[in-house]
KEKE-3310 file (N, C-alpha, C; in steps of 0.2 Angstrom, whole numbers, plus 5000, padded with zeros to 4 digits):
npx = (6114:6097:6080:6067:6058:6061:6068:6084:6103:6117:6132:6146:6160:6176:6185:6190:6181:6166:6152:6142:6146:6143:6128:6126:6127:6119:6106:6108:6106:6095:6086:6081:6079:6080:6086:6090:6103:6104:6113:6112:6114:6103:6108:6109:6115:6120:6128:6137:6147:6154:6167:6166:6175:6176:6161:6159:6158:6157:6165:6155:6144:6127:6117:6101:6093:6082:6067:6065:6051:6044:6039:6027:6023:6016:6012:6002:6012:6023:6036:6039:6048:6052:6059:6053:6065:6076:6091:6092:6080:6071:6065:6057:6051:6039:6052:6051:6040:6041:6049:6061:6072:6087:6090:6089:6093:6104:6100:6090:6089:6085:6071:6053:6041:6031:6020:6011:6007:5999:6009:6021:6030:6032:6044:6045:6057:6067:6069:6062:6061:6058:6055:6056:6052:6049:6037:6037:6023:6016:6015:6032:6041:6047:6053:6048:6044:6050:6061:6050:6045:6046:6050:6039:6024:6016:6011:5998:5990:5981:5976:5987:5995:6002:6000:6006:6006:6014:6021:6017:6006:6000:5999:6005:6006:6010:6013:6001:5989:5975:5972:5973:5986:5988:5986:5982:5972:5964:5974:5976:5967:5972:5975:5982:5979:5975:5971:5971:5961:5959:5951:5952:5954:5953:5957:5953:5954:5954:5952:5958:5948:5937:5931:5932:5942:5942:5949:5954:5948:5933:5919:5920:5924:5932:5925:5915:5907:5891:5889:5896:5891:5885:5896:5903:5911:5920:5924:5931:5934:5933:5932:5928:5933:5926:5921:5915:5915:5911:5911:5901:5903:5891:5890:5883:5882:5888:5890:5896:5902:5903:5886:5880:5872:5878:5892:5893:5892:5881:5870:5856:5848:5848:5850:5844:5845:5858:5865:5872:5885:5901:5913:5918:5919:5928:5922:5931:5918:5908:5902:5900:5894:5898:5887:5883:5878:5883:5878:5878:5876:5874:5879:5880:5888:5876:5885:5897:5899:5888:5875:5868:5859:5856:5864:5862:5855:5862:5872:5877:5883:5896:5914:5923:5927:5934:5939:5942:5945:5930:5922:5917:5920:5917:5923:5913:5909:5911:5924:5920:5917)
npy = (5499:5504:5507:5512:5506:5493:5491:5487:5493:5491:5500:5507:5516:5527:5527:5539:5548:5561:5564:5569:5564:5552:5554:5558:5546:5536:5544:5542:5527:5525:5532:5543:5560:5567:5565:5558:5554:5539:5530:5515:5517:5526:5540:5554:5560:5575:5583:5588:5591:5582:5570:5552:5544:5552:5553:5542:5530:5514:5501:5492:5494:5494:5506:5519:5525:5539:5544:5561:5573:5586:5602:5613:5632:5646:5666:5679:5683:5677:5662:5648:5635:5615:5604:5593:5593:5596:5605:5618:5629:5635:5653:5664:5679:5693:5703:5708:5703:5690:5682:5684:5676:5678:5686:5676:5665:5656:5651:5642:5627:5609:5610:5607:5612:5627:5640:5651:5670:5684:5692:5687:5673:5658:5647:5632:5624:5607:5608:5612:5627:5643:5652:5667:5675:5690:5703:5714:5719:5707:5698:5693:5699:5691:5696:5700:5688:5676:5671:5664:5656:5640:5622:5621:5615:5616:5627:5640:5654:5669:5680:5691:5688:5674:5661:5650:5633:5624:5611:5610:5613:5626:5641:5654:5669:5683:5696:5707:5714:5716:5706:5694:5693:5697:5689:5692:5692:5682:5673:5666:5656:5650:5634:5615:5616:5608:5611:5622:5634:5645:5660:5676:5686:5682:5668:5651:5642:5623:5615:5603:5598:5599:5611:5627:5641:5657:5672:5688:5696:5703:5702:5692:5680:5680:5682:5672:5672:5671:5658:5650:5641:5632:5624:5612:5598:5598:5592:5595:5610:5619:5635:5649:5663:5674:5666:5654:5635:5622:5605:5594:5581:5572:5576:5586:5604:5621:5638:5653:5669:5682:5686:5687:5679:5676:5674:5660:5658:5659:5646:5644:5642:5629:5621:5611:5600:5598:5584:5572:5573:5572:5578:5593:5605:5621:5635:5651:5658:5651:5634:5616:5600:5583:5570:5555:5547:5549:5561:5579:5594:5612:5627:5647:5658:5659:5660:5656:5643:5639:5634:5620:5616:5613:5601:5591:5582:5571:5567:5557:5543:5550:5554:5562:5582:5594:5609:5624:5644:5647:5636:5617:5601:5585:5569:5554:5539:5528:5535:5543:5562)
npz = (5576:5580:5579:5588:5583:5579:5567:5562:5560:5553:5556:5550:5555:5555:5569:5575:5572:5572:5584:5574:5563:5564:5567:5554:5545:5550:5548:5534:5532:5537:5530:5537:5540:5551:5565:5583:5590:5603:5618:5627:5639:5639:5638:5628:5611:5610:5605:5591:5589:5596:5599:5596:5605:5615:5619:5625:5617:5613:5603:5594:5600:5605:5596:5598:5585:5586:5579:5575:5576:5564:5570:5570:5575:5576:5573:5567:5556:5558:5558:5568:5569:5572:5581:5593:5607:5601:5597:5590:5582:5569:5564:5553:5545:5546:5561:5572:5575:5582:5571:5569:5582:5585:5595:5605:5602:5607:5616:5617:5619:5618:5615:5619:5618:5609:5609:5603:5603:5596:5591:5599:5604:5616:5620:5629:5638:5641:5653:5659:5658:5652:5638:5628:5617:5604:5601:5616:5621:5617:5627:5623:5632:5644:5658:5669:5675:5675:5686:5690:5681:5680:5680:5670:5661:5654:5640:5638:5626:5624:5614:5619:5629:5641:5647:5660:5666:5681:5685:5699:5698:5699:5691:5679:5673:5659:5648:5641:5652:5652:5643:5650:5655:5668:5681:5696:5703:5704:5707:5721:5718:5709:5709:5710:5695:5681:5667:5653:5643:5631:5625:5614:5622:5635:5649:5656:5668:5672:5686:5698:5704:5698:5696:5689:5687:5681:5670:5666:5651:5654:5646:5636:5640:5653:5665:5673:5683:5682:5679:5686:5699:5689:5686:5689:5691:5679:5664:5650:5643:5628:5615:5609:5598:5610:5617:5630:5632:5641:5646:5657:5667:5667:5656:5651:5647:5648:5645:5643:5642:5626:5627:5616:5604:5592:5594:5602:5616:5621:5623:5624:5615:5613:5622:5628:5621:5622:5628:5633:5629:5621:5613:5611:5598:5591:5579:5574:5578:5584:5589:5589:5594:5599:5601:5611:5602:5591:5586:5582:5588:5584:5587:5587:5578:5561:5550:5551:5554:5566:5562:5556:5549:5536:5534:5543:5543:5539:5549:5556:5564:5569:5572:5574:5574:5564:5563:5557:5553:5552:5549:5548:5547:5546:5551:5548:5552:5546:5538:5528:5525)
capx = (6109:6091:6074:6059:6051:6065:6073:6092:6106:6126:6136:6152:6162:6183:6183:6190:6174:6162:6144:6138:6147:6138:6121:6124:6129:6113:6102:6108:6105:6087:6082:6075:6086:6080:6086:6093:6104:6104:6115:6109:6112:6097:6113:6108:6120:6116:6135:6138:6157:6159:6171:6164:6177:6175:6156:6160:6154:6162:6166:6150:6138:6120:6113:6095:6089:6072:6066:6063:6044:6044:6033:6027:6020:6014:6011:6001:6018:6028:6034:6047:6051:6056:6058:6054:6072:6081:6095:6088:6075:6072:6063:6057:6043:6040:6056:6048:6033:6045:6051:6070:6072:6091:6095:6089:6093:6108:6096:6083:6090:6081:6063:6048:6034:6032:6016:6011:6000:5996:6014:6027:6032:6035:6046:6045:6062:6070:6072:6054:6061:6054:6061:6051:6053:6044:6034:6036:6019:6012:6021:6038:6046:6045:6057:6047:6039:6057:6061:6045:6045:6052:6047:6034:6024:6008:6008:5988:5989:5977:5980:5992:5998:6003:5997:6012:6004:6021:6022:6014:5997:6001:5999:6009:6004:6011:6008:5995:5985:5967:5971:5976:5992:5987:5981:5983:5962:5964:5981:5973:5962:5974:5980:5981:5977:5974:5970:5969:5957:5958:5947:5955:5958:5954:5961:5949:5956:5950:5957:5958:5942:5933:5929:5936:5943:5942:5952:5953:5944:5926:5915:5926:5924:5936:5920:5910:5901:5885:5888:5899:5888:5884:5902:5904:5915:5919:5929:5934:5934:5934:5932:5927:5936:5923:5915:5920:5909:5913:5908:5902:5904:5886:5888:5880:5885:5888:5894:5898:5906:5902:5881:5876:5871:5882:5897:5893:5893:5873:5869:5851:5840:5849:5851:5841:5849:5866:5864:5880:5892:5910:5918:5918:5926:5925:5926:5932:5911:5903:5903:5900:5896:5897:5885:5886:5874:5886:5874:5879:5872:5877:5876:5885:5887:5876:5889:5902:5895:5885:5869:5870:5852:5857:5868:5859:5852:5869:5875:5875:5888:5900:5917:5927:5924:5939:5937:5945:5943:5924:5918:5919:5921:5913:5922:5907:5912:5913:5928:5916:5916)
capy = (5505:5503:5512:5512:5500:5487:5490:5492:5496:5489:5506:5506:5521:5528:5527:5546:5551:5565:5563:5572:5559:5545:5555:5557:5538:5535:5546:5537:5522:5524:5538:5548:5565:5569:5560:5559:5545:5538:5527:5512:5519:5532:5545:5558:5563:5579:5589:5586:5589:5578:5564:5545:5544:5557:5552:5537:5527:5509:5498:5487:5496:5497:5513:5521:5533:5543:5549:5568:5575:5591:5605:5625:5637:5652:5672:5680:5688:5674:5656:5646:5626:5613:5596:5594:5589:5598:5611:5624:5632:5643:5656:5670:5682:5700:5701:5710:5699:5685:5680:5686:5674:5678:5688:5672:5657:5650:5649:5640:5621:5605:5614:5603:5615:5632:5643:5658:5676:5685:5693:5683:5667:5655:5640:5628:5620:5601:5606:5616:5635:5646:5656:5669:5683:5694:5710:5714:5717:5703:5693:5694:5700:5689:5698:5701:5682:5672:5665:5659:5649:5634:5615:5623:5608:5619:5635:5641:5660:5672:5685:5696:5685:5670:5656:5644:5631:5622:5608:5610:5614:5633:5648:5661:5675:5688:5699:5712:5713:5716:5700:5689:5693:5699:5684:5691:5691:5676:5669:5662:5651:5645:5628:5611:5618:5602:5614:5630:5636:5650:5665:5679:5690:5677:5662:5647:5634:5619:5613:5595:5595:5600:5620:5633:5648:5662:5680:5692:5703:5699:5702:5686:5673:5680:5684:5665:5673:5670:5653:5647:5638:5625:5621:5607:5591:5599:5587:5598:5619:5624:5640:5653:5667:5676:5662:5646:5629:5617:5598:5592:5574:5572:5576:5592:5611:5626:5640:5659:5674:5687:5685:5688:5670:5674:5671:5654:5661:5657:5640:5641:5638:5621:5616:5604:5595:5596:5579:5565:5576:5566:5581:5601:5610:5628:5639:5658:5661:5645:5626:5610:5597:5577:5567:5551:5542:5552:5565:5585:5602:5616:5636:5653:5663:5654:5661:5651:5635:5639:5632:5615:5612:5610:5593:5588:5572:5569:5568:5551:5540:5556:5551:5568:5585:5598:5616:5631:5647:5649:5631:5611:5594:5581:5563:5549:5531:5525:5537:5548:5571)
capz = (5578:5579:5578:5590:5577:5576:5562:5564:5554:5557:5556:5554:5552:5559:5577:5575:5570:5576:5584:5568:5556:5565:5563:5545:5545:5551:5542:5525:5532:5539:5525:5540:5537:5556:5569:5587:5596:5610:5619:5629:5645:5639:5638:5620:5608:5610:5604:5585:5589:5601:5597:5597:5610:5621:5621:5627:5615:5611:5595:5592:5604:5600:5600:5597:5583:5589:5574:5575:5572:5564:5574:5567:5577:5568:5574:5559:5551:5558:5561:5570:5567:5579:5582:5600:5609:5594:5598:5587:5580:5563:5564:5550:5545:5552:5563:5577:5578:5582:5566:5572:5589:5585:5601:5612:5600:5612:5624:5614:5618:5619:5615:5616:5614:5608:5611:5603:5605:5589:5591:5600:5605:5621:5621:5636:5636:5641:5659:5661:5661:5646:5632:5625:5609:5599:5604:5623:5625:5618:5626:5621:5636:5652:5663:5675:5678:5675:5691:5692:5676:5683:5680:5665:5658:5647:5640:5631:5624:5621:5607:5619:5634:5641:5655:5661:5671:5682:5690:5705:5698:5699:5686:5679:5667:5660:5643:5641:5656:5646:5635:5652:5655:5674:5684:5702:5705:5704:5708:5725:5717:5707:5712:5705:5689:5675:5661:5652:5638:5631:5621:5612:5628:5641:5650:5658:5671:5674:5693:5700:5708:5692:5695:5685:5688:5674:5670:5657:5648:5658:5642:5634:5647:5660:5672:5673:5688:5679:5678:5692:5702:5686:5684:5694:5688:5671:5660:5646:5640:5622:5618:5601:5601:5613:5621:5632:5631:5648:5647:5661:5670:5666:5649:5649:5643:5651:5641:5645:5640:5625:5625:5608:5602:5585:5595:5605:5625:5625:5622:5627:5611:5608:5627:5628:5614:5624:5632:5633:5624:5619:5613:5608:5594:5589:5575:5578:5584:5584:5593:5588:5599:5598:5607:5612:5597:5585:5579:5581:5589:5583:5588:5587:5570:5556:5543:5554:5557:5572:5558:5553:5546:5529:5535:5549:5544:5537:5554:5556:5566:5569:5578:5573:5568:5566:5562:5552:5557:5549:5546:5552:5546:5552:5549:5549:5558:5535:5533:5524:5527)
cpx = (6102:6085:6070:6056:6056:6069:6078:6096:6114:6128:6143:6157:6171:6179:6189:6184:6170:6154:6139:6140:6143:6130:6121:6122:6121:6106:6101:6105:6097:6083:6078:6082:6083:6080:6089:6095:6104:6108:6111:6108:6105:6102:6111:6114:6119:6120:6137:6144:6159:6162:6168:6168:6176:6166:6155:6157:6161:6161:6160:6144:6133:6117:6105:6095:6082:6072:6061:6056:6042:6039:6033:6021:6021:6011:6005:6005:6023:6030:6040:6042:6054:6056:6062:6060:6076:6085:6096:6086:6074:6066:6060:6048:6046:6045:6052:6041:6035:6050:6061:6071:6080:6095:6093:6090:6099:6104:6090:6087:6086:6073:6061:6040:6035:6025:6017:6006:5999:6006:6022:6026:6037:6037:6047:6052:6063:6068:6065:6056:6060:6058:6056:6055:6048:6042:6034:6028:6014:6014:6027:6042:6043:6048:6056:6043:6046:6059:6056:6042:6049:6048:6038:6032:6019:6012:6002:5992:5985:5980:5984:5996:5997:6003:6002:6007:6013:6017:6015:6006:5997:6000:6003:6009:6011:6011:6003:5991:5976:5968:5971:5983:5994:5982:5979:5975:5962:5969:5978:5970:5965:5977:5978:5977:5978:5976:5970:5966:5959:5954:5952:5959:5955:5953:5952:5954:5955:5954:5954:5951:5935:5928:5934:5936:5945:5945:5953:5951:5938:5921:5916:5928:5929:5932:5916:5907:5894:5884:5889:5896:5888:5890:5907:5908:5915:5926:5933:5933:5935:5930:5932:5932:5935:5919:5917:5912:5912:5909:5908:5902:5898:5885:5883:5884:5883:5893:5893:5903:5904:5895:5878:5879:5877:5889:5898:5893:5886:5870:5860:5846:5843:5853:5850:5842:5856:5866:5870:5882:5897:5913:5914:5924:5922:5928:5926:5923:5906:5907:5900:5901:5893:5892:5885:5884:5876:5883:5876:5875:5877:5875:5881:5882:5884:5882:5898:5902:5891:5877:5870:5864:5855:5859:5868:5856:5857:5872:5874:5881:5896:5907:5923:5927:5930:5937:5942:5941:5931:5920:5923:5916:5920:5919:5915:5913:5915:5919:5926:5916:5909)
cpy = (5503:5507:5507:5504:5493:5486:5494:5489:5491:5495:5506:5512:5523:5530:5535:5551:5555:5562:5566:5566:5552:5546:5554:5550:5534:5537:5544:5531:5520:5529:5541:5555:5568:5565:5561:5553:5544:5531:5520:5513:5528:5538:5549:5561:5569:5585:5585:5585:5585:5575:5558:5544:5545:5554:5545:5530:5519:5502:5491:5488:5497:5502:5515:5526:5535:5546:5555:5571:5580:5594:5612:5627:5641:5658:5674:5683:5685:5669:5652:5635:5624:5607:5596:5588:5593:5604:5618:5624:5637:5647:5661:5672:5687:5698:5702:5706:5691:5680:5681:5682:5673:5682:5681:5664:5653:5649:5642:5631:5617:5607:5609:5605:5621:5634:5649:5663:5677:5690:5691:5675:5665:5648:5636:5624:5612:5601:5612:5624:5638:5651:5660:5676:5685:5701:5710:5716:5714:5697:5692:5694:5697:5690:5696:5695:5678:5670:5663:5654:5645:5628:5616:5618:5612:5624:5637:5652:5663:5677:5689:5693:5679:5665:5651:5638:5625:5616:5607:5612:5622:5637:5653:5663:5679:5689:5704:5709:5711:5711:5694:5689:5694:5695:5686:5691:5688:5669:5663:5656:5647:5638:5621:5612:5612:5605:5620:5633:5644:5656:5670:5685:5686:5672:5659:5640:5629:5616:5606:5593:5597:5608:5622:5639:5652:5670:5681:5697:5700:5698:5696:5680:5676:5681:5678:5667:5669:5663:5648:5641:5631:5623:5619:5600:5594:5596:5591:5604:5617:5630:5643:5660:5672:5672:5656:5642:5624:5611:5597:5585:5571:5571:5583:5599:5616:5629:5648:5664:5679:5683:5683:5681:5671:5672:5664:5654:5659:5651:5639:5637:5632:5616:5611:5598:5593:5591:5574:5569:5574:5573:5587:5600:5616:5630:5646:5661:5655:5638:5620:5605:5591:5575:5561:5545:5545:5557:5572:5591:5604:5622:5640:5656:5656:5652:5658:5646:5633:5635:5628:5611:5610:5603:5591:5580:5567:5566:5561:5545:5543:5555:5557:5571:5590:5605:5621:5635:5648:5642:5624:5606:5591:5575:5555:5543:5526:5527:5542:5555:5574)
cpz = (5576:5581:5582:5589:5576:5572:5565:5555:5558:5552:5555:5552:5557:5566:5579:5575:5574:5577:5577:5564:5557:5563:5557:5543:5544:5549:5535:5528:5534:5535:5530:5540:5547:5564:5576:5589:5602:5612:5624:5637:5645:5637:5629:5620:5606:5603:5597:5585:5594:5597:5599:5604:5617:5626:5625:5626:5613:5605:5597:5598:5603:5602:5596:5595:5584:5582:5576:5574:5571:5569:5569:5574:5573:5574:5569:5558:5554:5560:5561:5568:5571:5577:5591:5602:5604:5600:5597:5584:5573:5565:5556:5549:5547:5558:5571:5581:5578:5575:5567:5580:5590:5591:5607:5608:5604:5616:5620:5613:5621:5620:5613:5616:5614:5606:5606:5602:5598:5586:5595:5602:5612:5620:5627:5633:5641:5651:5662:5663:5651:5643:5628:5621:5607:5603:5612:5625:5624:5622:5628:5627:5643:5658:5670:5679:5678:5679:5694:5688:5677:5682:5677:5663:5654:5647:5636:5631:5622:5615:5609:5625:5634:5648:5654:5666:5674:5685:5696:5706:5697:5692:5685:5674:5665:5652:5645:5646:5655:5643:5642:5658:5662:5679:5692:5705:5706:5706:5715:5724:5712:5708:5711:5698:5683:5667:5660:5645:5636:5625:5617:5617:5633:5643:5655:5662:5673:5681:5693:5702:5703:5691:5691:5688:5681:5676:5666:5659:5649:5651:5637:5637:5652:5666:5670:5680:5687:5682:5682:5697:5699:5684:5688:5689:5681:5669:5655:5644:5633:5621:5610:5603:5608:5618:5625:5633:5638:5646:5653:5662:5666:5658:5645:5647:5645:5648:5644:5641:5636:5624:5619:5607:5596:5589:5601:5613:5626:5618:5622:5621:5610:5616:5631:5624:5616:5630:5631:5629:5625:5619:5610:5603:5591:5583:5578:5581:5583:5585:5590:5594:5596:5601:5606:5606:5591:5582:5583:5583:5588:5586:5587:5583:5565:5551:5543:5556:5564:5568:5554:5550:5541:5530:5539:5548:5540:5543:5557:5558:5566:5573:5578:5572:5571:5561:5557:5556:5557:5547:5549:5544:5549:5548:5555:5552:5549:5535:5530:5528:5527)
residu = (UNK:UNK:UNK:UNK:UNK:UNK:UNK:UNK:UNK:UNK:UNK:UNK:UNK:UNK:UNK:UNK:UNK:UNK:UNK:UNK:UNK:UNK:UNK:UNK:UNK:UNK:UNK:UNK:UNK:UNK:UNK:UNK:UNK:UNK:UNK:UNK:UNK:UNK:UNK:UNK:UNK:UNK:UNK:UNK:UNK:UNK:UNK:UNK:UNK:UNK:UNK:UNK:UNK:UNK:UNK:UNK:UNK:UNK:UNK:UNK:UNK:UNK:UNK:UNK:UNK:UNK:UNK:UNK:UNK:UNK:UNK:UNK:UNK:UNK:UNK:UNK:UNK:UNK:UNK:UNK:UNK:UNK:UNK:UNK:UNK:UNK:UNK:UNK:UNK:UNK:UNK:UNK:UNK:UNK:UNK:UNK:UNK:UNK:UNK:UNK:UNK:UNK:UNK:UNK:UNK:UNK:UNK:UNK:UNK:UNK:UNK:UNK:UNK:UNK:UNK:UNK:UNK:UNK:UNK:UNK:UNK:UNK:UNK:UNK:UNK:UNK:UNK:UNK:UNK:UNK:UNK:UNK:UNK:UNK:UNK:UNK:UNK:UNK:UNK:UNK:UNK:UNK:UNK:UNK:UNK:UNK:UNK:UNK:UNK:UNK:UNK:UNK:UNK:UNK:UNK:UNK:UNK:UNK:UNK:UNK:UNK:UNK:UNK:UNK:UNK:UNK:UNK:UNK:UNK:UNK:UNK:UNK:UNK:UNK:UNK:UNK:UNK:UNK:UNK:UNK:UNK:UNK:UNK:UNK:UNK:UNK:UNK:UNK:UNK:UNK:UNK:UNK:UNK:UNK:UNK:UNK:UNK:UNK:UNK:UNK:UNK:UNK:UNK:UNK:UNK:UNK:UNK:UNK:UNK:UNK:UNK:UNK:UNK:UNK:UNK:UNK:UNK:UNK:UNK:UNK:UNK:UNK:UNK:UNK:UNK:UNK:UNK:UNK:UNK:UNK:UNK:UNK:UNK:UNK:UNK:UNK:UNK:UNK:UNK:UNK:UNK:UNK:UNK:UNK:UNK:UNK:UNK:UNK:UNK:UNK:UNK:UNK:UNK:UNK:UNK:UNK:UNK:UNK:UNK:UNK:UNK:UNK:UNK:UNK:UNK:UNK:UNK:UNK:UNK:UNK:UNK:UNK:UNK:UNK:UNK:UNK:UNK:UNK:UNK:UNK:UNK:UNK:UNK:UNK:UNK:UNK:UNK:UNK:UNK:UNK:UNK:UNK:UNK:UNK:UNK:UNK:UNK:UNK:UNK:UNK:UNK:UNK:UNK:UNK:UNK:UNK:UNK:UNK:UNK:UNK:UNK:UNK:UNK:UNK:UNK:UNK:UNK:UNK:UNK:UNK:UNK:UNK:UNK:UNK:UNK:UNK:UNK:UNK:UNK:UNK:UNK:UNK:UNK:UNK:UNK:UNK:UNK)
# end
C-alpha cells in the first residue's frame, strides 16, 4: 500500500478480513488515523463491511491511501466536521441551528463541501446534489429548490440563504428572500456564472464575460445600479458585511452597497490610490487592498481596519494579509506581521 508521496507500507492481514480491518491496517502503519483506499483501477473502498473478497481485492495488490483533511464549518451556535469524501459527518451545538443534522445523516455520503448561513447548513455531496439542515428559514429547508440542485459545484451564503452555482453556470437560491434567498429578478441574467460573493444579506455574481449581476437587500450591494456601467472585466469580488469591492482587469476598484464610508461601499477618498491591485481582503466594515509594489490602502470603519496610518510605512513588500472579523495582518515578503 502506498501514499500519494511514495511511501508504501507491505500489509499483510487474513484474507477473511473486512474493508475496515485493512483501514485499521493501514492507519498503524502510516500513523495517519484518517484515511481512504483505493484500488488501482481508481475503485474506493467506500463500505467498512465489505469483505476483501467481495471488494474484489487480490493477494499482493497494490492499493492507495489518500490521506483525509479534516474540514469545520461553523453556524454561531453550531458546528459540523468533515473530511471531504468521508461517509459521515458530526455535528453538535444548538440543535436547531444545525447542530442536530440527525434526521438527514443517511443522506450525508461522500460530502465535499459544506456551507453555512448564520443558522443552517448546506452540504454539496460526491454526485453534485445537496443536503441541507438547521433553521428552515435560514436555509435549512430546500424543499422547494431540490430538483434543481443537481451537478452543484459552489455554494456562498449570506446570513439567511443560499446561492448554488451548478454546472452549467446557472444559480439557484433559496432561504430568506430579504437576505438573498429570492433570485428570480435576476434569474435571466444569470448564466455562466464563475463566482459568487457575498454581503450579510446579499449575493454578487461574477459571469464569464466579467459583468456582475447582484440581488438582495439593495441597501447591501444587491442594487449595483449605481455602478454597473464600471464593471467591465471584473477579476474578483470581496465583500464587508454591507459592502462589495470588484477588481478589475486593469487593476482598479469599484465598490458599492451600504454608503456610509464606515462600512467600505465608498471608496472614493482613497481612489486614487487604488491602482494595479493583486488582491482584496475584508473585515466585517472595512477593505484592504494589495497593490502590485506591495504596499496597502486601506478604507471602511477606522475602529476595524479601514485606517492604516499608524503602519503605513510598515507596508513594505506585502505578499498576504488575512483578516478577523475587526482587524488584518499583513505577511511582509521577510516572513515578518
Amino acid at each position: 500500500m502506498a501514499l500519494p508521496s511514495g511511501h508504501h507500507e507491505c500489509l499483510s492481514i487474513p484474507s477473511s478480513s473486512k474493508v475496515r480491518d485493512l483501514r485499521i491496517a493501514a492507519q498503524q502503519a502510516f500513523g495517519q488515523k484518517l484515511l481512504r483506499l483505493a484500488t488501482a483501477n481508481h475503485q474506493i473502498l467506500a463500505n467498512p463491511n465489505e469483505s476483501l473478497e467481495a471488494a474484489g481485492l487480490q493477494d499482493g495488490e497494490c492499493l492507495t491511501a489518500l490521506v483525509l483533511q479534516p474540514q469545520l464549518a461553523a453556524t454561531p451556535r453550531a458546528f459540523a466536521f468533515w473530511c471531504p469524501g468521508a461517509d459521515k459527518i458530526l455535528t453538535w451545538g444548538y440543535p436547531t441551528y444545525g447542530g442536530d443534522s440527525s434526521t438527514v445523516q443517511a443522506k450525508l455520503r461522500s460530502v465535499q463541501q459544506i456551507q453555512a448561513t448564520e443558522g443552517a447548513f448546506a452540504a454539496i455531496l460526491a454526485d453534485g446534489s445537496v443536503v441541507t439542515w438547521g433553521l428552515p428559514q435560514f436555509g435549512g429547508d430546500s424543499s422547494g429548490v431540490q430538483a434543481k440542485l443537481r451537478c452543484v459545484q459552489q455554494i456562498q451564503a449570506t446570513e439567511r440563504a443560499f446561492a448554488a452555482i451548478l454546472a452549467d453556470g446557472s444559480v439557484v437560491t433559496w432561504g430568506d428572500p430579504e437576505f438573498g434567498g429570492d433570485s428570480s429578478a435576476a434569474q435571466a441574467k444569470l448564466r455562466n456564472v464563475h463566482q459568487v460573493q457575498a454581503t450579510q444579506t446579499a449575493f454578487a455574481a461574477i459571469l464569464a464575460d466579467g459583468s456582475v449581476v447582484t440581488w438582495g437587500y439593495p441597501p447591501d450591494g444587491g442594487d449595483s445600479s449605481a455602478v454597473q456601467a464600471q464593471l467591465r472585466n471584473v477579476q474578483q469580488i470581496q465583500a464587508t458585511g454591507r459592502a462589495f469591492a470588484a477588481i478589475l482587469a486593469d487593476g482598479s476598484v469599484v465598490t458599492w452597497g451600504m454608503d456610509d464610508p464606515k462600512y467600505g461601499g465608498d471608496s472614493s477618498a482613497v481612489q486614487a490610490k487604488l491602482k494595479c491591485v493583486q488582491q482584496i481582503q475584508a473585515t466585517e466594515t472595512a477593505f484592504a487592498a494589495i497593490l502590485a509594489d506591495g504596499s496597502v490602502v486601506t478604507w471602511g470603519d477606522p475602529g476595524c481596519g479601514g485606517d492604516s496610518s499608524v503602519v503605513q510605512a510598515e507596508f513594505v513588500s506585502v505578499k498576504q494579509i488575512h483578516a478577523t472579523e475587526a482587524a488584518f495582518a499583513a505577511i511582509l515578503a521577510d516572513g515578518s506581521v
